[in-house]
DRENPA-3360 file (N, C-alpha, C; in nm, 2 decimals, always signed):
BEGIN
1 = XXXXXXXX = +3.36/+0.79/+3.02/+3.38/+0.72/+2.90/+3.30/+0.59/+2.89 ~ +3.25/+0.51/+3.02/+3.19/+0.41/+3.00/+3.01/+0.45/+2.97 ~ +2.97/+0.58/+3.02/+2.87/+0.57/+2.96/+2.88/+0.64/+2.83 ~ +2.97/+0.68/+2.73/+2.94/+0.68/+2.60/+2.98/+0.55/+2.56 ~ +3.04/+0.44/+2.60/+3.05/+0.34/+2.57/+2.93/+0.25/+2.55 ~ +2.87/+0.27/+2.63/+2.72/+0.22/+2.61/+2.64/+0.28/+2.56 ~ +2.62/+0.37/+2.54/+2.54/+0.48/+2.44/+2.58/+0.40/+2.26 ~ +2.69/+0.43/+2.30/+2.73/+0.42/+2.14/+2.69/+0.23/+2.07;
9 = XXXXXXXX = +2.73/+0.18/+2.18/+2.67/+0.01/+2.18/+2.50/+0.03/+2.15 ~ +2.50/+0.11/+2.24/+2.27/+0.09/+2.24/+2.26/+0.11/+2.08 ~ +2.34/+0.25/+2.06/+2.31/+0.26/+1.89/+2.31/+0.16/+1.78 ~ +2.48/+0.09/+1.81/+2.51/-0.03/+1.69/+2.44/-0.15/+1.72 ~ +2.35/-0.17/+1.85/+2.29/-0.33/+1.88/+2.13/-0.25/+1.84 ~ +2.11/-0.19/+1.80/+1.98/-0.14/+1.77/+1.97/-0.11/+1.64 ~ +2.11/-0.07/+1.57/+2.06/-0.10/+1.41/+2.07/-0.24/+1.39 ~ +2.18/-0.31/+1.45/+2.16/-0.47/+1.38/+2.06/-0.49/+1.39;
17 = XXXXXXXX = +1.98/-0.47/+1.56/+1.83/-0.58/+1.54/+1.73/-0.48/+1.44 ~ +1.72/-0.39/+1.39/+1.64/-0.33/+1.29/+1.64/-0.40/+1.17 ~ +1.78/-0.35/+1.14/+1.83/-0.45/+1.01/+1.75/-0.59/+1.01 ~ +1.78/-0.67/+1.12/+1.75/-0.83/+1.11/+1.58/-0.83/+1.09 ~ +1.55/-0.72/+1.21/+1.38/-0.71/+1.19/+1.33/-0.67/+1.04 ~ +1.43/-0.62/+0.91/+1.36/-0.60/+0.82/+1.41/-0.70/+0.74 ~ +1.47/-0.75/+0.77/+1.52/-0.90/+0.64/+1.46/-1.07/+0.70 ~ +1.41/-1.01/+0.85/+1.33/-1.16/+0.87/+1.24/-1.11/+0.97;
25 = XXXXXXXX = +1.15/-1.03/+0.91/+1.04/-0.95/+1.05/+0.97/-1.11/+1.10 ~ +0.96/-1.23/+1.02/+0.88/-1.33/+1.15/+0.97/-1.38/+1.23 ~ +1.10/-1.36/+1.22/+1.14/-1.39/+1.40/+1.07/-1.34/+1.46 ~ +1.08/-1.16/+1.46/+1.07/-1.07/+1.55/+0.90/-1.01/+1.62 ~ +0.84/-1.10/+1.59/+0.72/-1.08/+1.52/+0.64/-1.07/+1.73 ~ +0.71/-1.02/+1.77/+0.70/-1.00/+1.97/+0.65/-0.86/+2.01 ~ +0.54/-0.89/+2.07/+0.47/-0.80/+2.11/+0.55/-0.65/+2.19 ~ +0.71/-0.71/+2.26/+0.80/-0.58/+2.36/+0.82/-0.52/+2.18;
33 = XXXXXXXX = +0.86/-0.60/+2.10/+0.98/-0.54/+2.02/+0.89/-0.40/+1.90 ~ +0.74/-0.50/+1.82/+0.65/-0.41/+1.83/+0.63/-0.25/+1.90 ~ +0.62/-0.28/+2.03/+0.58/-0.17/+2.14/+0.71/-0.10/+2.11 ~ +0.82/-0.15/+2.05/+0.96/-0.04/+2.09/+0.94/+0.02/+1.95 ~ +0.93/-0.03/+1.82/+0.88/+0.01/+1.72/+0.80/+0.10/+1.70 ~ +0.71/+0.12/+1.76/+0.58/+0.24/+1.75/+0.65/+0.38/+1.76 ~ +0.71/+0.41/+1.85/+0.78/+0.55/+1.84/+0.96/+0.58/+1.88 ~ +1.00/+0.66/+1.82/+1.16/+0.71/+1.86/+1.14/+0.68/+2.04;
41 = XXXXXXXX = +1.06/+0.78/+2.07/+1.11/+0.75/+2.26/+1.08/+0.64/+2.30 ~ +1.00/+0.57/+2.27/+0.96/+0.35/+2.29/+1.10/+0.27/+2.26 ~ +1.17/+0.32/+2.12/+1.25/+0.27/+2.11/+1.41/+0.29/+2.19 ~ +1.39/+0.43/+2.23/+1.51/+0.46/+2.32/+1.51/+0.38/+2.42 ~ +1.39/+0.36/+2.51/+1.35/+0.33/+2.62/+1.36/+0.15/+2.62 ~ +1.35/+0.08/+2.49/+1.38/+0.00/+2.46/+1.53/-0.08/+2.53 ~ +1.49/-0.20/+2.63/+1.60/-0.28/+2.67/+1.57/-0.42/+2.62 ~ +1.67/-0.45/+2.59/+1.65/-0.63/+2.60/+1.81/-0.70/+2.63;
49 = XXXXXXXX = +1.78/-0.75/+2.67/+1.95/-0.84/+2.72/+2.01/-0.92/+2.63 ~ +1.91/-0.99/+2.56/+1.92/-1.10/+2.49/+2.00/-0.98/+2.33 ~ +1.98/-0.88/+2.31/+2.02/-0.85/+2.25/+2.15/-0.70/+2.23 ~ +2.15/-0.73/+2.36/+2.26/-0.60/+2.43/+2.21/-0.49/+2.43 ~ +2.08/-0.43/+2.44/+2.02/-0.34/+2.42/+2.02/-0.26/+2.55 ~ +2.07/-0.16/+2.63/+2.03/-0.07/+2.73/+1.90/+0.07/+2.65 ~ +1.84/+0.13/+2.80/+1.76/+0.19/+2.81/+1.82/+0.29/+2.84 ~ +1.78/+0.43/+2.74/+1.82/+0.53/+2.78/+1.75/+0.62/+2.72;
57 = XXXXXXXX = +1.76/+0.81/+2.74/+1.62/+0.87/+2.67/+1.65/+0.90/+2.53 ~ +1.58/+1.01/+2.48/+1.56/+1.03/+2.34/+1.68/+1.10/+2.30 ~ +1.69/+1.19/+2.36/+1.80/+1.28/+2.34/+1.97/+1.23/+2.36 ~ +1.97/+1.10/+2.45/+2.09/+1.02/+2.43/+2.10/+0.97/+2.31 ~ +1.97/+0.90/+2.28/+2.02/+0.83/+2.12/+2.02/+0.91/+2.03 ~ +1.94/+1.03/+2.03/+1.97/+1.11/+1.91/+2.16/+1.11/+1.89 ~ +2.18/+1.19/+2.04/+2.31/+1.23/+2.04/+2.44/+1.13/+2.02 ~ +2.39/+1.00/+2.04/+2.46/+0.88/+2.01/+2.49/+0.84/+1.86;
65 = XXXXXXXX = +2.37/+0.84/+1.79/+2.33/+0.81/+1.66/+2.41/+0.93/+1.61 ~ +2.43/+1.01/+1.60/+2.46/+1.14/+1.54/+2.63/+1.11/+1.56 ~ +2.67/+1.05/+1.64/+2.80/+1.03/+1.66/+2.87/+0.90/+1.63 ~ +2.76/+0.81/+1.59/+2.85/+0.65/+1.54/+2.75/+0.65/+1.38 ~ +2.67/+0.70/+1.35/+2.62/+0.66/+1.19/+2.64/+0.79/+1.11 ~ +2.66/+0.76/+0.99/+2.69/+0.88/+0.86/+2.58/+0.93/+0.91 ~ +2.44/+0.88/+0.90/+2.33/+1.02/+0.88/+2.28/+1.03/+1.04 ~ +2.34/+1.00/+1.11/+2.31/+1.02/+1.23/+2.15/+0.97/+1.27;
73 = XXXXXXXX = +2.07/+1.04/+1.36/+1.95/+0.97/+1.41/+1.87/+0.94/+1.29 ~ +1.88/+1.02/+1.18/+1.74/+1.03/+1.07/+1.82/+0.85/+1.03 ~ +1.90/+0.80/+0.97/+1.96/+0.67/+0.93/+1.85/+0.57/+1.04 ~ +1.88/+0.58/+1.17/+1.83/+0.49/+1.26/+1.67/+0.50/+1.27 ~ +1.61/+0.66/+1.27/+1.48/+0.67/+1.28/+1.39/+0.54/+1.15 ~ +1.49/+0.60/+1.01/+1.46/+0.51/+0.91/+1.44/+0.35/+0.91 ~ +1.55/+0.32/+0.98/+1.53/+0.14/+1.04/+1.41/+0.16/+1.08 ~ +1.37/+0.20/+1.18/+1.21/+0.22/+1.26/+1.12/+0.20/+1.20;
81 = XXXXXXXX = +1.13/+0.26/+1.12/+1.05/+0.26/+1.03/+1.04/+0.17/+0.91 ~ +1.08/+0.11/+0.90/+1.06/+0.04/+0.78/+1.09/-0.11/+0.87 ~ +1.15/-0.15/+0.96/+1.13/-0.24/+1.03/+1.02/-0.25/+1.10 ~ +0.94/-0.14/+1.12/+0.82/-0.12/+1.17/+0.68/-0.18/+1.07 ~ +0.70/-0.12/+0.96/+0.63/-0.19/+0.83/+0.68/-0.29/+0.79 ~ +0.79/-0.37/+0.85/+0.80/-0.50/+0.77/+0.70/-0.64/+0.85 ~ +0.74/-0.57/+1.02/+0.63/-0.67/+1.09/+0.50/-0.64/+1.05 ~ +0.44/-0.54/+1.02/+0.30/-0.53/+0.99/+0.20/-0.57/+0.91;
89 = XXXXXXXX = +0.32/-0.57/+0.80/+0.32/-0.67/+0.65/+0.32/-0.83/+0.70 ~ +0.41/-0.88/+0.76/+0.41/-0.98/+0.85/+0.32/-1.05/+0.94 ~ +0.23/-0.96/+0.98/+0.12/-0.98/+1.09/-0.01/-0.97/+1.01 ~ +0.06/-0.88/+0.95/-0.12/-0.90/+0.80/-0.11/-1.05/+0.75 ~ -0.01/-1.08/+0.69/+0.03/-1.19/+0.65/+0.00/-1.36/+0.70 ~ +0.07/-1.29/+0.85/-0.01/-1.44/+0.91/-0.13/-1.43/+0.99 ~ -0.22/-1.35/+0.97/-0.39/-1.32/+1.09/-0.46/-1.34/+0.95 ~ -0.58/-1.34/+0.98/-0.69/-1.33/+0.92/-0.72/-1.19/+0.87;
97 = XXXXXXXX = -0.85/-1.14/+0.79/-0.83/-1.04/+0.76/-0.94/-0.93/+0.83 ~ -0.94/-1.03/+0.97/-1.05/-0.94/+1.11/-0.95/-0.82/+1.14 ~ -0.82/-0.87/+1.12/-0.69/-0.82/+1.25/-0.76/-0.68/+1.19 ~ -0.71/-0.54/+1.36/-0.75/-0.45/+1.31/-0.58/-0.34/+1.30 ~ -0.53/-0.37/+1.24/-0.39/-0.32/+1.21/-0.40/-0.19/+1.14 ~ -0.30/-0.12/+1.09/-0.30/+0.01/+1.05/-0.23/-0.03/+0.92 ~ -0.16/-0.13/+0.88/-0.16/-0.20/+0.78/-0.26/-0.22/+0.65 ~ -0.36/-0.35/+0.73/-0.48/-0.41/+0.72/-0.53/-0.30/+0.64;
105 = XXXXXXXX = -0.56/-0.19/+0.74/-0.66/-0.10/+0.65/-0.58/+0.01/+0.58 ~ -0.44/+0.00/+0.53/-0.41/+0.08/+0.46/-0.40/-0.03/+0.33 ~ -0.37/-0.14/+0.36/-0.37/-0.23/+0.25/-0.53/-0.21/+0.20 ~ -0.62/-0.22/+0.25/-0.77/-0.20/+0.21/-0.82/-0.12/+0.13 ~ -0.78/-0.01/+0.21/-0.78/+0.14/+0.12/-0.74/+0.17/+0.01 ~ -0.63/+0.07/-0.02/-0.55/+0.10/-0.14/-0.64/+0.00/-0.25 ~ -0.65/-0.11/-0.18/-0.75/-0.17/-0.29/-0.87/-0.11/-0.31 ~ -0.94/-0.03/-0.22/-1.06/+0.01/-0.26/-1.09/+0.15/-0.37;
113 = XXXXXXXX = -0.95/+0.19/-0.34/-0.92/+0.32/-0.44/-0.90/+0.24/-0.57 ~ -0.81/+0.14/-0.61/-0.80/+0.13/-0.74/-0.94/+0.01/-0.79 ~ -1.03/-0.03/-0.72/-1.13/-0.10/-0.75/-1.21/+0.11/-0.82 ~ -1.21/+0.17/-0.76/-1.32/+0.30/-0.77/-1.29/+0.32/-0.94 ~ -1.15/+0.34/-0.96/-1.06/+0.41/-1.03/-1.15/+0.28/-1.18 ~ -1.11/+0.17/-1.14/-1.18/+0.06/-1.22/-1.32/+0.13/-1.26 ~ -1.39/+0.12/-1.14/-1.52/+0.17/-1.17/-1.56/+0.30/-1.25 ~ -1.46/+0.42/-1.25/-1.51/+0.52/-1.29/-1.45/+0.50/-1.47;
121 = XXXXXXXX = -1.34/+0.43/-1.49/-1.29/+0.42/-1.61/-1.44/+0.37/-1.66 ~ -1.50/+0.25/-1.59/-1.61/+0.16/-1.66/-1.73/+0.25/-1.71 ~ -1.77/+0.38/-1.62/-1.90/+0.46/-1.62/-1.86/+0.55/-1.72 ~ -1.75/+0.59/-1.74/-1.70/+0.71/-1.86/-1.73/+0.60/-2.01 ~ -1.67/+0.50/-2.03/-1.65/+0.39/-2.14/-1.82/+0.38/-2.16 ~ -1.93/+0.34/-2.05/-2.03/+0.28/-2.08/-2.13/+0.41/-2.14 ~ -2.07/+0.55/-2.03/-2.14/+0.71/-2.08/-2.13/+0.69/-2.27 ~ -2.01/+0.74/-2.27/-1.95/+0.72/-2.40/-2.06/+0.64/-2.52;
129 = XXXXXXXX = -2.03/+0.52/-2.47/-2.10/+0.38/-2.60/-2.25/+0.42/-2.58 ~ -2.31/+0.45/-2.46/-2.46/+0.53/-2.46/-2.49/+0.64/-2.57 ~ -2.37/+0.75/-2.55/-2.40/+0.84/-2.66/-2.36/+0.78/-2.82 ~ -2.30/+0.74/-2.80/-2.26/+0.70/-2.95/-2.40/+0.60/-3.00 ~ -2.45/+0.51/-2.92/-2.57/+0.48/-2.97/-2.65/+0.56/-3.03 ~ -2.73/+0.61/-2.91/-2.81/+0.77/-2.95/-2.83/+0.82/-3.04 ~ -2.68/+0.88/-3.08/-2.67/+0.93/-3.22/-2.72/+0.85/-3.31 ~ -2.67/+0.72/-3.35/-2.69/+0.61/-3.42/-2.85/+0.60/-3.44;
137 = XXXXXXXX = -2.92/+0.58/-3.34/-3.03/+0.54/-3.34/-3.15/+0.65/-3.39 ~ -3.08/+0.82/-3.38/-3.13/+0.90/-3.42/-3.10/+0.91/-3.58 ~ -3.02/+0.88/-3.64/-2.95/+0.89/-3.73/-3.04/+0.76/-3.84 ~ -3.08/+0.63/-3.81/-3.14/+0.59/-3.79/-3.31/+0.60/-3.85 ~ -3.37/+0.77/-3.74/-3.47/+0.73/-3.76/-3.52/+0.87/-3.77 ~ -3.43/+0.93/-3.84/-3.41/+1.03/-3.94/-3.42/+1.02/-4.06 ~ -3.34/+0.90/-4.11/-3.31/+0.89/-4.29/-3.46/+0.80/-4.32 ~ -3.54/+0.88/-4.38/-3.63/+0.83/-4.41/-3.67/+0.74/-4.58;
145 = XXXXXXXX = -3.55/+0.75/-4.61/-3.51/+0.71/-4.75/-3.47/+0.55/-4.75 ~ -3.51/+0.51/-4.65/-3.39/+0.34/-4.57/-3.53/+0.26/-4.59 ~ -3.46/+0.12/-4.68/-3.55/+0.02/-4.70/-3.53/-0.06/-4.58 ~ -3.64/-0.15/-4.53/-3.62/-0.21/-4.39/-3.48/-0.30/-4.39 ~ -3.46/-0.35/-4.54/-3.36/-0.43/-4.53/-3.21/-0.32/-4.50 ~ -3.18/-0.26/-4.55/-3.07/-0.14/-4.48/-3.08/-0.07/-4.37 ~ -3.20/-0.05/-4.30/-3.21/-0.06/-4.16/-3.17/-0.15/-4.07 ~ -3.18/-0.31/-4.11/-3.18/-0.43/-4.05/-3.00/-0.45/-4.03;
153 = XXXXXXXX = -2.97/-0.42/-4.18/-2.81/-0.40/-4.20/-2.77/-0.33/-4.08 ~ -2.82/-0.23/-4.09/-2.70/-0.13/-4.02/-2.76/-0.13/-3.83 ~ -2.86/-0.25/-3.82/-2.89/-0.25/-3.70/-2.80/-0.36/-3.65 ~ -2.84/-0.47/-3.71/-2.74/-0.57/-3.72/-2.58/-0.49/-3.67 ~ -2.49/-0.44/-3.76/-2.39/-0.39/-3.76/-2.37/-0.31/-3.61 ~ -2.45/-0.25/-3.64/-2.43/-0.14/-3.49/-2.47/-0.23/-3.34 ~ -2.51/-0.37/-3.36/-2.55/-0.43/-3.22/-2.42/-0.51/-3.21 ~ -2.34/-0.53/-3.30/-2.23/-0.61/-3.32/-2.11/-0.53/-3.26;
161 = XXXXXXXX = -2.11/-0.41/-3.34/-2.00/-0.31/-3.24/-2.07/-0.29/-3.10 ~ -2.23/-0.29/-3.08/-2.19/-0.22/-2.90/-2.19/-0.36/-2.83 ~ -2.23/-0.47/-2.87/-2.13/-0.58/-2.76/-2.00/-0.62/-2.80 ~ -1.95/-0.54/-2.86/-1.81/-0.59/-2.85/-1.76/-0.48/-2.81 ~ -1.78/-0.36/-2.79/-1.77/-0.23/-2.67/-1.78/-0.27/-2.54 ~ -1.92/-0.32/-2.53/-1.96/-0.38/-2.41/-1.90/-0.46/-2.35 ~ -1.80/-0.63/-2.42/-1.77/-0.69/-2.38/-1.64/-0.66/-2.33 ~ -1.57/-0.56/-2.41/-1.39/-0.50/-2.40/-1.47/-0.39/-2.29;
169 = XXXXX = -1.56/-0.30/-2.26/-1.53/-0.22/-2.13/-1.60/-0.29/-2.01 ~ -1.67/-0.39/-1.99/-1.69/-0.51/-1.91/-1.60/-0.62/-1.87 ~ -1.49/-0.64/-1.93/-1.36/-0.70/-1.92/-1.43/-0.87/-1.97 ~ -1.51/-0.84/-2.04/-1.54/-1.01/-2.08/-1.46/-1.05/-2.17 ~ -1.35/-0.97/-2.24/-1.28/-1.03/-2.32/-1.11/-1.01/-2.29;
% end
């Protein structure tokens, strides 16, 4: 009985500190607690005193978890995880932007995808106002019936819509 007694403890002193690690990850912000973060068996294996925590294997906490929380291990695996992403957010937050975290460069990636996404909306918009010139300019120098002043007109006119194309798909406005 005393070692389900501690089993079942390792479970409830391991969600509280999850819990706490996701509502204030810069306490927690410790290189053991980290290391117990990285995987289910790190975290099994996971002791600390200061927080009632014993060491025991994978298949204890599964079996533990599965007997003191509604969703059993998957509930606890979840803390892990997202307590795991709260310090990383945390660590991005307070380093420079050398640090080489798995964060860092997922945060990165994500910017660099929606800068592309920017980019390609810009190249379709600028394709676009290219052809529509084109036409214009063939159209243009086709009608051979156009006094220079109605040419001037409608050159005038059509330089006026493509920088204001230009300025709205360049974001200058």
């Amino acid at each position: 009985m005393k070692i389900l007694q501690k089993n079942q403890d390792k479970v409830a002193n391991t969600k509280r500190l999850l819990i706490n690690i996701i509502n204030e990850p810069e306490k927690y912000n410790i290189p053991e607690i980290q290391n117990a973060l990285s995987n289910q068996r790190k975290l099994a294996a996971f002791t600390n005193t200061e927080y009632a925590i014993t060491s025991c294997t994978l298949n204890t906490l599964k079996s533990a978890a599965e007997y003191c929380l509604s969703r059993g291990f998957i509930e606890l695996d979840e803390l892990r995880q997202n307590a795991k992403a709260s310090l990383e957010k945390e660590i991005i937050k307070d380093s420079n932007p050398n640090h080489n975290t798995k964060a860092y460069f997922k945060e990165r990636l994500k910017n660099a995808e929606i800068e592309l996404d920017k980019s390609k909306h810009t190249i379709i918009s600028l394709t676009t106002i290219i052809g529509e010139m084109s036409l214009e300019l063939a159209r243009m120098a086709n009608s051979n019936n156009m006094t220079n002043e109605a040419r001037q007109a409608i050159y005038q006119d059509l330089n006026n819509k493509l920088q204001h194309k230009l300025s709205f798909t360049l974001g200058s406005k």
